[in-house]
N, C-alpha and C positions, 0 to 999 in steps of 0.2 A: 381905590388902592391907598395904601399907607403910604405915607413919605419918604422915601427911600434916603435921605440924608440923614436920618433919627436913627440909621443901624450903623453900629460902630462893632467891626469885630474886635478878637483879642489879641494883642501886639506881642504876649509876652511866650506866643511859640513858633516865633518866625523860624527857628533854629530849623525844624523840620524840613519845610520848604528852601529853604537856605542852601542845607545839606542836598536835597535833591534836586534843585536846579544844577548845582554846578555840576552834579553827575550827570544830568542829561546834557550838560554842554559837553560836557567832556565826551561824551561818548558819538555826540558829532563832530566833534575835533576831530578825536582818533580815527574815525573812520572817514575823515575826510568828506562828508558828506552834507548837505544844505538842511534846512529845519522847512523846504518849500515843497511846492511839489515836483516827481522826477518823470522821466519818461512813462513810466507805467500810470503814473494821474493824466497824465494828456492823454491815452492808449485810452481809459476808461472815460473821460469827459466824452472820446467822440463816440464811445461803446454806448454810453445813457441817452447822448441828442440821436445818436440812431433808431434806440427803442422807442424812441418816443416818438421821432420826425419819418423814419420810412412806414412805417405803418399808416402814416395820416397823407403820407405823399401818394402812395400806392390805393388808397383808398379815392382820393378826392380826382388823382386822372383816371379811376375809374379800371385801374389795370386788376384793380381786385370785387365782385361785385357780390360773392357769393354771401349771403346773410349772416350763416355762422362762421364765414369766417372775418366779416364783419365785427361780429360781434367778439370775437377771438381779438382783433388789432384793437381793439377798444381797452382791453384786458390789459395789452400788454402798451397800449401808451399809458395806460395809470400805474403799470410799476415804470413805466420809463420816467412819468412824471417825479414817482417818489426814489428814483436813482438820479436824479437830474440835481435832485431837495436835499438826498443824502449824500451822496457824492460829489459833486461837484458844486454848487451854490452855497453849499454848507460853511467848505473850508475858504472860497473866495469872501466870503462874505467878514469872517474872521480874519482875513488876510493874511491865510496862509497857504493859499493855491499858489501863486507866486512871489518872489523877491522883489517884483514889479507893483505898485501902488495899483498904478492904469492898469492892468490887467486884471487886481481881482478886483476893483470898480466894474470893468465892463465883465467879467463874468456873474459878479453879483448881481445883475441885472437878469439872468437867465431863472430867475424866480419871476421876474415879474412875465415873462415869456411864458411862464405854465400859469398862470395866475394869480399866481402872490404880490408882495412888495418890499421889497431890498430894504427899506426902512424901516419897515414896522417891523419886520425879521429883524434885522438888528438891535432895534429897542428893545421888544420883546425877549429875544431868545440873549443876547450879546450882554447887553445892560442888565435886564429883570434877572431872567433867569441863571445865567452863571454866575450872578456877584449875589445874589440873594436865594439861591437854591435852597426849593421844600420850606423857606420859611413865608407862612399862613400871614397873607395882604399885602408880598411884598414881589412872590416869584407869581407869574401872570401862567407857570405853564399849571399850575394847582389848583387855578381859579376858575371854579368852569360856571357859578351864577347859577347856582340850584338846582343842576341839571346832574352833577357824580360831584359823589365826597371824596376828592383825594386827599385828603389831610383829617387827622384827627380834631382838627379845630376849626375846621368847617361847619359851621349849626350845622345840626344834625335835622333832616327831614326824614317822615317816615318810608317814602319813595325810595330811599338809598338801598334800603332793606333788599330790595333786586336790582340792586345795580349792578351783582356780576355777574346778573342774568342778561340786562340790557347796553349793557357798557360796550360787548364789542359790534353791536349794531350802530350805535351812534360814535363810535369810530370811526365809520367809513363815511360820516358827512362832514370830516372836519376841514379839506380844504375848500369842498362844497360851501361852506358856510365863509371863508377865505374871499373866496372870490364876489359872496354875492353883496356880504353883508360886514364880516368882519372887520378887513382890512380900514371901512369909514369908519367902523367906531371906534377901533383902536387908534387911528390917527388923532381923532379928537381929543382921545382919554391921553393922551401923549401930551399933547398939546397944553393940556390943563396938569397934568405931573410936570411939565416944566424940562419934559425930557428933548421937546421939537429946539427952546434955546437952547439947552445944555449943547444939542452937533449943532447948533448956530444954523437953524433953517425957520422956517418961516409957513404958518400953516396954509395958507391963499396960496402960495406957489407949489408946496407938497402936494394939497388937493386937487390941484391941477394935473399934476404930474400922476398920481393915482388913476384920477379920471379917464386921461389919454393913456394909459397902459393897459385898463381895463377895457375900451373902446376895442383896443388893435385886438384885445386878446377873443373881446366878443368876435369880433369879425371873423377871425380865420380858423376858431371854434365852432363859430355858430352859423355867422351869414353865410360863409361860402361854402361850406356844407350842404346849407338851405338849397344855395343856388344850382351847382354841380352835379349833387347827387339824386339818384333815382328814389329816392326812401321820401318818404314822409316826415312833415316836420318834426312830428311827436316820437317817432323812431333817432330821430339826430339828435331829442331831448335824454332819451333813455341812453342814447349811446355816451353822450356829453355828463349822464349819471353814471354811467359805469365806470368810464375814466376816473372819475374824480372820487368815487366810492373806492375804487380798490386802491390808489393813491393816497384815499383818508387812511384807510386799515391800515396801510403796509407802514407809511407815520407813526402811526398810533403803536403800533406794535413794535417797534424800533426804539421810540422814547419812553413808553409806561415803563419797561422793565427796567430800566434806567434809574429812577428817582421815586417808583412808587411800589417797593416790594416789600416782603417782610424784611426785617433785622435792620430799617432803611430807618434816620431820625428826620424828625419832622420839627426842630426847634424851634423856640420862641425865643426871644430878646428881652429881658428882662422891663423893668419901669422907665430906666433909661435908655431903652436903648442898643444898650450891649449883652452883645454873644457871649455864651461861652469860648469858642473856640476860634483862634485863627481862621482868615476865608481858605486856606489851602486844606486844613485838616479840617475845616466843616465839610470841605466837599468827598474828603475820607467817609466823613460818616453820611453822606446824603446821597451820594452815588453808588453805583452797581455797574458791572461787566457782566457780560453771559455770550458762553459760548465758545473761549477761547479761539478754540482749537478748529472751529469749522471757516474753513479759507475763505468760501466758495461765499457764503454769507457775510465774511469780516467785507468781502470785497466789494459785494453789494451795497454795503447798508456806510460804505464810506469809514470803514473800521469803529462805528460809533459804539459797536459792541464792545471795546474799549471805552468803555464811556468815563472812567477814572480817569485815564491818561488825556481824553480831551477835557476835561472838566482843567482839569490842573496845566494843563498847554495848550493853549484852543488857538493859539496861535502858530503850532507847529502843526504840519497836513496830516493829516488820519493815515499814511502810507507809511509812516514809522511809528504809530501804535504801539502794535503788537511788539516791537524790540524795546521800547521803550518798555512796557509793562512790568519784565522782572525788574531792572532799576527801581520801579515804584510800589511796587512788591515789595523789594528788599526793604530800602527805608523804610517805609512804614511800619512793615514788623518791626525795626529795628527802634523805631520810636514809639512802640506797643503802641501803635493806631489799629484799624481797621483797614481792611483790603478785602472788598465785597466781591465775591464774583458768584454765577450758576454758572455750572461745567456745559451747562446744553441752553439753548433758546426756549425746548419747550418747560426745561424747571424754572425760568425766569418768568414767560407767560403762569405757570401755572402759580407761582408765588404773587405774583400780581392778578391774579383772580383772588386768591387768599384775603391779600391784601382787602381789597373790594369789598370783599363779605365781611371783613374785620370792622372796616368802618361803616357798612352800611348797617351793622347790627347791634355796634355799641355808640348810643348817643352819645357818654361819657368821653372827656380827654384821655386816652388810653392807649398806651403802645406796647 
């Protein structure tokens, strides 16, 4: 990865952002209300550990034995895993689940519970990805190492060419790959970016900590399954793939529409270094929303379908999104930027298929 100290945005349109902070304060002033999370973020924290933990409690005393419906709890702890990722580890990890430091510390932790790591989610998504969004060797969620072009300036291989044939298959191995493999290289590659001094931590003690997280998580995934249950080993394998497949997809599908659709910019930094735009108005033009209006899904996926309004306040909780949005609506037209959204989830997916074929068919830098 590029050096992330060598990107300098543009200072001279703070005015935008300026303007639209102080309307979002203001508008938690007026209505007397916290920028944290409120009773209905705790109502869904225990709604996501349910989907995720009765399912595997019910299964391992054995109170549920039947195959397919085995194979049904398996389903539904991988969207609990990816309601766990979106809803609630998301905003603590940002530290905007609570007002309380300690609290989204130890809730930030319930990533490494389904398999992840509180850190490297941080580095990665906190650091990389929001301060350097969609720009080519510097945001880590663009980089996938030969495997899909999401960036027009990604060498171009001839394999791309069916990438939006194969792309949403190797979706569903993305936390698969988190758990088995990921999480150690990214520590490393952290380590050598200079990101593990920047939070003043230390790689021998991280590694450790990784280690023993991943241990507890084999265990009460794997071995007591083994031991407990009546199935065979290689059936606890496939059920242990299904979780984690349908947990990669439902990810996957949550964040592409997000940062890799049509009308979406994919900037570079000039010789020196510098952006064209401001970090608040690049994430104007890098970001997308879809969906508005559908509750039932803003509620699931941690309002990220708002994904403007978290981009530009990722420290206020995803449960005041949706109000916030006209406020940032407003300004921006009003500063003739951009304000991306798809009315529905499936014109987002399907503009991120587009997308797909756009660059798997043009070698050339082309937008």
């Amino acid at each position: 990865m590029a050096e992330t100290s060598k990107i300098h945005f543009n200072t001279q349109q703070r005015l935008f952002f300026q303007t639209l902070h102080k309307r979002v304060d203001q508008y938690f002033k007026t209505n007397g209300i916290s920028k944290n999370g409120n009773t209905a973020m705790k109502v869904k924290t225990v709604a996501m550990f349910a989907l995720y933990f009765v399912p595997y409690f019910l299964m391992m005393f054995g109170i549920v034995t039947w195959m397919p419906a085995l194979v049904m709890f398996t389903v539904m702890m991988g969207f609990g895993a990816a309601g766990i990722g979106l809803s609630v580890m998301h905003d603590a990890n940002h530290g905007s689940y609570s007002s309380n430091p300690k609290v989204n510390k130890f809730i930030s932790y319930s990533i490494n519970l389904i398999g992840g790591h509180a850190l490297n989610w941080q580095l990665q998504h906190n650091t990389l990805h929001h301060t350097f969004t969609n720009i080519h060797g510097h945001d880590h969620d663009i980089e996938t190492k030969g495997v899909m072009r999401f960036s027009p300036h990604t060498p171009y291989r001839k394999i791309y060419r069916f990438q939006y044939i194969y792309a949403w298959f190797l979706y569903g191995l993305m936390t698969l790959s988190w758990v088995v493999r990921k999480d150690f290289k990214q520590l490393g590659q952290f380590k050598n970016m200079g990101l593990l001094d920047m939070r003043k931590r230390k790689y021998g003690p991280e590694l450790v900590k990784l280690i023993a997280w991943k241990i507890v998580y084999y265990i009460y995934m794997l071995v007591i399954p083994m031991l407990v249950l009546s199935v065979t080993w290689w059936q606890i394998l496939i059920g242990f793939f299904i979780i984690h497949y349908t947990g990669g997809l439902v990810l996957a599908l949550v964040f592409q529409p997000a940062h890799v659709t049509e009308n979406l910019d994919f900037p570079l930094p000039d010789e020196s270094g510098n952006m064209e735009n401001d970090w608040a108005v690049h994430q104007l033009f890098t970001t997308a929303n879809f969906a508005p209006k559908a509750k039932l899904l803003s509620w699931f996926v941690g309002g990220l379908n708002f994904q403007v309004e978290h981009h530009l306040f990722p420290t206020i909780c995803h449960v005041h999104y949706k109000n916030l949005s006209p406020i940032v609506r407003q300004t921006a037209e009003e500063f003739n930027y951009p304000y991306h959204t798809h009315s529905t989830f499936l014109k987002a997916i399907a503009s991120h298929a587009r997308i797909l074929k756009k660059f798997g068919s043009e070698p050339q830098v082309a937008l």
